[in-house]
FIMIKE-10573 format. One record per residue (C-alpha): chain; x, y, z; residue number from 1. Coordinates in steps of 0.5 Angstrom, whole numbers. Example, Ala and Ser with C-alpha at 12.3 -4.5 7.8 and 13.67 -1.06 7.14 Angstrom:
+-----+-------+-------+-------+-----+
: mol :     X :     Y :     Z : seq :
+-----+-------+-------+-------+-----+
:   A :    25 :    -9 :    16 :   1 :
:   A :    27 :    -2 :    14 :   2 :
+-----+-------+-------+-------+-----+
This chain:
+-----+-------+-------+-------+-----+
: mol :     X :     Y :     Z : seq :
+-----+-------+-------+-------+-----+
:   A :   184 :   236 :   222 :   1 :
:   A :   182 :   243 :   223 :   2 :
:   A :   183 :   246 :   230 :   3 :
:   A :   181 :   253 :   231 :   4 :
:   A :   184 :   256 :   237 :   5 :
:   A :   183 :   264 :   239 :   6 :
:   A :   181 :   266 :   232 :   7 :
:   A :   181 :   274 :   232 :   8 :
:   A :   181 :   279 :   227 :   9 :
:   A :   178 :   285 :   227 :  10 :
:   A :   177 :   292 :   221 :  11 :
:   A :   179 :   298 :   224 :  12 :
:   A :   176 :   298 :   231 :  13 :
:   A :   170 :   293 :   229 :  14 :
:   A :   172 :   284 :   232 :  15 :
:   A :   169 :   281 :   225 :  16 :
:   A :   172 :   274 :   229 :  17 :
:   A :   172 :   275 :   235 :  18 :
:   A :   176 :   270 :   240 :  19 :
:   A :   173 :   264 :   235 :  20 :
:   A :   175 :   256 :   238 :  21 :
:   A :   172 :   250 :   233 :  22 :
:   A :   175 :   244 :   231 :  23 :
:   A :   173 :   238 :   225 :  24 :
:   A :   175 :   232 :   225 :  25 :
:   A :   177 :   229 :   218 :  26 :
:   A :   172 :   228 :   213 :  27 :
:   A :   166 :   232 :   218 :  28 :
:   A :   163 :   237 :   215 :  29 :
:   A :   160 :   243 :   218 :  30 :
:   A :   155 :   248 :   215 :  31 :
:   A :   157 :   256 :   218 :  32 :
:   A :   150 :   259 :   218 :  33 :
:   A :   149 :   266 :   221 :  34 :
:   A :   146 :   273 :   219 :  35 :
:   A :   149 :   277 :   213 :  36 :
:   A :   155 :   280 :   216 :  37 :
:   A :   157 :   275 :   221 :  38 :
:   A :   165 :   274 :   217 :  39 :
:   A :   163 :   267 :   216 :  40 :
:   A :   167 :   269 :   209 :  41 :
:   A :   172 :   273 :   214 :  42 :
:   A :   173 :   265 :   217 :  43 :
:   A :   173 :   261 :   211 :  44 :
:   A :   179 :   266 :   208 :  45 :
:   A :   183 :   265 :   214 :  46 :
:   A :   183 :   258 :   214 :  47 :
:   A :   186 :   258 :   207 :  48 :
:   A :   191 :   264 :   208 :  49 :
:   A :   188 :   268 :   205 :  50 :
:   A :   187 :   273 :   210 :  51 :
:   A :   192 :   275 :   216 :  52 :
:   A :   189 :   274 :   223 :  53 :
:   A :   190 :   278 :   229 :  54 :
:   A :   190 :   274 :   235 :  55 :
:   A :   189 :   265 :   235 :  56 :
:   A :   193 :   260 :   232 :  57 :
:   A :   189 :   254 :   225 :  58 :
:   A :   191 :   247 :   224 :  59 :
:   A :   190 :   245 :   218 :  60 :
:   A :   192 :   239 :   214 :  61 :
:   A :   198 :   239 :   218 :  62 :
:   A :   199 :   247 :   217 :  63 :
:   A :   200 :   250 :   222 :  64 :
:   A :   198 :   258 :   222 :  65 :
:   A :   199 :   263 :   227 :  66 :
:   A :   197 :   271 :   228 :  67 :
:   A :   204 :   272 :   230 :  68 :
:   A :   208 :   269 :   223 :  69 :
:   A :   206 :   270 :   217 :  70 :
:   A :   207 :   264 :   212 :  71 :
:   A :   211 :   265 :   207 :  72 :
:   A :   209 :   264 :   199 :  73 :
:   A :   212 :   257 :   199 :  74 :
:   A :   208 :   254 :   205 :  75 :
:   A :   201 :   257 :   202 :  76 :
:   A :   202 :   254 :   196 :  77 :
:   A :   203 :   247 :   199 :  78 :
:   A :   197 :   249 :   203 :  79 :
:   A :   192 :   252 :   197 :  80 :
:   A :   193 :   244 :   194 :  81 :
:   A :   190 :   241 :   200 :  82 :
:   A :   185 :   246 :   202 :  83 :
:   A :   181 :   248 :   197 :  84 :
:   A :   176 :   254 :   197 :  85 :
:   A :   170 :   256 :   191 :  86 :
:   A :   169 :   262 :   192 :  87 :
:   A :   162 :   265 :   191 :  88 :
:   A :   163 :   269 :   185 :  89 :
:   A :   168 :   263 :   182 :  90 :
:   A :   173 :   266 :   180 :  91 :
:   A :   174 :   262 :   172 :  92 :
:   A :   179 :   265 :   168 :  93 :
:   A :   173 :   267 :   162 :  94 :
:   A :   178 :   266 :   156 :  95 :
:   A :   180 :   259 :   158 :  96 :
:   A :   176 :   253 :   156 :  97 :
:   A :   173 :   248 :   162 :  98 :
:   A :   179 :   244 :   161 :  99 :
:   A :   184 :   249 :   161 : 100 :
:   A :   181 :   253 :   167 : 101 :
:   A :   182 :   246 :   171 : 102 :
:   A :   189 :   244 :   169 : 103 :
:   A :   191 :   251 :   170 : 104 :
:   A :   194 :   250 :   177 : 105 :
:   A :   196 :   243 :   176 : 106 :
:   A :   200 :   245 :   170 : 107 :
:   A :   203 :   252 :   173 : 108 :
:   A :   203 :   251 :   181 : 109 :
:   A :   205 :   243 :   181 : 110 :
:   A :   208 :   242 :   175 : 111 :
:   A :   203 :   236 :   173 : 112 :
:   A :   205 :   235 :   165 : 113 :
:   A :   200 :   237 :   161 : 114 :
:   A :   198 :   231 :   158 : 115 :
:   A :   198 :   228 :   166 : 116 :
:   A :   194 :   234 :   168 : 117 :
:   A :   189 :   234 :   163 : 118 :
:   A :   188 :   226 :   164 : 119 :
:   A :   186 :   227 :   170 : 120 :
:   A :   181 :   233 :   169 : 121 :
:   A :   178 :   229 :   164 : 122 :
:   A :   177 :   224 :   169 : 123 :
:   A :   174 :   229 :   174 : 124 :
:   A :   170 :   232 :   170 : 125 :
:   A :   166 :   226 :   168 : 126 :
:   A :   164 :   224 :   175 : 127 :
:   A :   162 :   231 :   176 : 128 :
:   A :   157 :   230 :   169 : 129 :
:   A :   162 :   235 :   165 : 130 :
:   A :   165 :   230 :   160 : 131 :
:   A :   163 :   234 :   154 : 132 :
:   A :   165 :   241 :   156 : 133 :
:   A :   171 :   240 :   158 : 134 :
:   A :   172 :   246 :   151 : 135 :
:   A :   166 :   251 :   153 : 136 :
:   A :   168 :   257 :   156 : 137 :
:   A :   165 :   260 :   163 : 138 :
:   A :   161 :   264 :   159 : 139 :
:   A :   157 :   257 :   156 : 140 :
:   A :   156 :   254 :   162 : 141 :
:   A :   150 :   255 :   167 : 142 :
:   A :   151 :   256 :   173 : 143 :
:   A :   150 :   249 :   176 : 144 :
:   A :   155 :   247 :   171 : 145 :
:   A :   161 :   253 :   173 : 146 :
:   A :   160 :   251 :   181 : 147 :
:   A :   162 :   244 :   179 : 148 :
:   A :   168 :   245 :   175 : 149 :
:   A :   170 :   250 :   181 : 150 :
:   A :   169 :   244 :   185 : 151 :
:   A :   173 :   241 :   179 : 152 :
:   A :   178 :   246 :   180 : 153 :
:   A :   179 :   245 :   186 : 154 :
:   A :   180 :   237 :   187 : 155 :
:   A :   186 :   237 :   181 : 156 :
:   A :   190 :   240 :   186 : 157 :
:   A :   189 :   234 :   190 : 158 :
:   A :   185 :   238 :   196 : 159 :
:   A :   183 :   235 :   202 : 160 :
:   A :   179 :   240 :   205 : 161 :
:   A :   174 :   244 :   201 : 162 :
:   A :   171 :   252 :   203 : 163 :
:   A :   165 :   253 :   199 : 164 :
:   A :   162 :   260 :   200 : 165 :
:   A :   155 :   260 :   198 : 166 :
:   A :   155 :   254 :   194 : 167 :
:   A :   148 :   256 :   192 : 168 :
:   A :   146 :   262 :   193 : 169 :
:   A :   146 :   264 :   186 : 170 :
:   A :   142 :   259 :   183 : 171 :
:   A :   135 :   258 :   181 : 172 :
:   A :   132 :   253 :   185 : 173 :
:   A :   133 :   247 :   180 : 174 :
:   A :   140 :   248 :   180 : 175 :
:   A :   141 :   249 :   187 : 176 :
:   A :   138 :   242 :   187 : 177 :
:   A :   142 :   239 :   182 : 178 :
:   A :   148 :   242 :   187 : 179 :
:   A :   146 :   241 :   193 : 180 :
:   A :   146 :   234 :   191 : 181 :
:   A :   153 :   234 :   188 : 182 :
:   A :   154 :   237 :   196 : 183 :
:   A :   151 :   231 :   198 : 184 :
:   A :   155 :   226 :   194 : 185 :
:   A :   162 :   229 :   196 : 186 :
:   A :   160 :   229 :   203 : 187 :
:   A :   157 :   221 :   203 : 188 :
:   A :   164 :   219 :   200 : 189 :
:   A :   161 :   217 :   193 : 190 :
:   A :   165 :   221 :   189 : 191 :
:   A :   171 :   218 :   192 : 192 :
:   A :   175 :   216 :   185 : 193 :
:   A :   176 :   222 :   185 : 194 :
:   A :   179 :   224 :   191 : 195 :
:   A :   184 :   218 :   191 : 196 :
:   A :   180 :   214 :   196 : 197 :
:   A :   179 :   219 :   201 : 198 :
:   A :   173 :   222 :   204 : 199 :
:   A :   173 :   230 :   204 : 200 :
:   A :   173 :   235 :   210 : 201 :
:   A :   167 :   240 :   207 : 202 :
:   A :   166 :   247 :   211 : 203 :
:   A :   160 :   250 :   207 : 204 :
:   A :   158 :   258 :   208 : 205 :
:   A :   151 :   258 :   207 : 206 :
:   A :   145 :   261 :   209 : 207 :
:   A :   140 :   254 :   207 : 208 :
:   A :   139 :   251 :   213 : 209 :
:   A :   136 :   245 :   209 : 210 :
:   A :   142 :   243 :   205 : 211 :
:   A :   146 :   243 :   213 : 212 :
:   A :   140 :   239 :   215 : 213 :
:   A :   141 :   234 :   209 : 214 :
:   A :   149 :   234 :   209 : 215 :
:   A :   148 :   232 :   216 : 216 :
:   A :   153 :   237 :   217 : 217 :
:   A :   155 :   240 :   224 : 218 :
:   A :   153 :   247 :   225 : 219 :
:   A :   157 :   253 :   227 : 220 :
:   A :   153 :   259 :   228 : 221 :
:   A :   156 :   266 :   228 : 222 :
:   A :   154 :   272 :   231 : 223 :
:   A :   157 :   278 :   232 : 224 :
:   A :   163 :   275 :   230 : 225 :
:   A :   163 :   269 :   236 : 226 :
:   A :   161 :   261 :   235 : 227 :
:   A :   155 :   261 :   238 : 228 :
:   A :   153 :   255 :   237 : 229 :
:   A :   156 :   249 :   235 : 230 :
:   A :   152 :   241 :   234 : 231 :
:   A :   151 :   237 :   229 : 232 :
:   A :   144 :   236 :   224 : 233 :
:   A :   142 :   230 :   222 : 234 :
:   A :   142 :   227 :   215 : 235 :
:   A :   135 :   228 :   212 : 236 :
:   A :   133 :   221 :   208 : 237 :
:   A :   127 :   220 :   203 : 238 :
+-----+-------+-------+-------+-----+
């Protein structure tokens, strides 16, 4: 699912990945843990062609990316629909209401109907616990609810590899439950009516070794730019 080859990139004179070789298989999940500053943002962006490499190539979900041939517009969008990223500070449109910040993309990129793009974010809502939100604003929400309709967001372009940035960083301790919990759900493959029967692949930058212990999550511990270290967790049960 994902093969990481040689990944390097650097700013200026500093490598922030430096020669990086990993590999997921489909539907595995891996937390990236490390010291802040250790670009385990950096990676989660190239992954998704958000940011341009020097040196490596990245196959993912039959895309291939390569330091040497920049993906064109076309190919990106068409990778952005399989891999999916929620970023750490999520991005909602804070004009849009929930539902029109999940149909968005799928009306605009892939040219769902509304009425089809609609149905299908109130169906992803309702799983996620947000069936009677679908009209707040970002601004009503807390902030386990906006981490959830960026999940939301995510699944109705049809992803099959979820990047989460520091999922739950930002919230209090009884919200980072409730969406470490979620986490756990989408990792297991208990939310699969809402991927089409298909388990995710999940990559998670985190700094909550808990929540990789929890997930059952392969490891990759960056340092200074390198994997360090790269194993498995066992899922905590009880």
């Amino acid at each position: 699912m994902i093969h990481i080859r040689g990944l390097s990139k650097r700013f200026g004179t500093r490598a922030v990945l430096d020669g990086l070789d990993a590999e997921l298989p489909e539907g595995g999940v891996v937390a990236v843990v490390g010291a802040s500053g250790c670009s385990k943002s950096t990676l989660l962006r190239c992954l998704n062609g958000l940011t341009a490499f020097d040196a490596g190539t990245i196959e993912i979900m039959g895309f291939r990316l390569e330091a040497s041939t920049r993906a064109n517009a076309e190919q990106l969008t068409r990778l952005r629909e399989k891999v999916g990223m929620v970023f750490q500070d999520l991005h909602l449109f804070p004009h849009l209401s929930v539902l029109d910040n999940v149909t968005l993309a799928p009306r605009v990129v892939r040219k769902l109907p509304r009425a089809a793009a609609e149905d299908r974010a109130r169906a992803l809502l309702g799983l996620l616990g947000l069936g009677d939100r679908a009209g707040a604003r970002p601004h009503e929400l807390s902030g386990g609810q906006k981490q959830r309709v960026a999940v939301a967001r995510a699944l109705a372009q049809g992803a099959r590899v979820l990047l989460l940035d520091e999922p739950t960083s930002a919230l209090d301790p009884a919200l980072r439950c409730e969406m470490r919990e979620l986490l756990r759900r989408v990792a297991s493959g208990e939310l699969s009516e809402a991927t089409d029967g298909e388990r995710l692949t999940l990559v998670i930058v985190t700094h909550e070794a808990e929540l990789a212990s929890e997930l059952g999550a392969t490891v990759w511990n960056m340092q200074d730019g390198r994997l360090v270290m790269n194993h498995p967790l066992e899922r905590q049960t009880g």
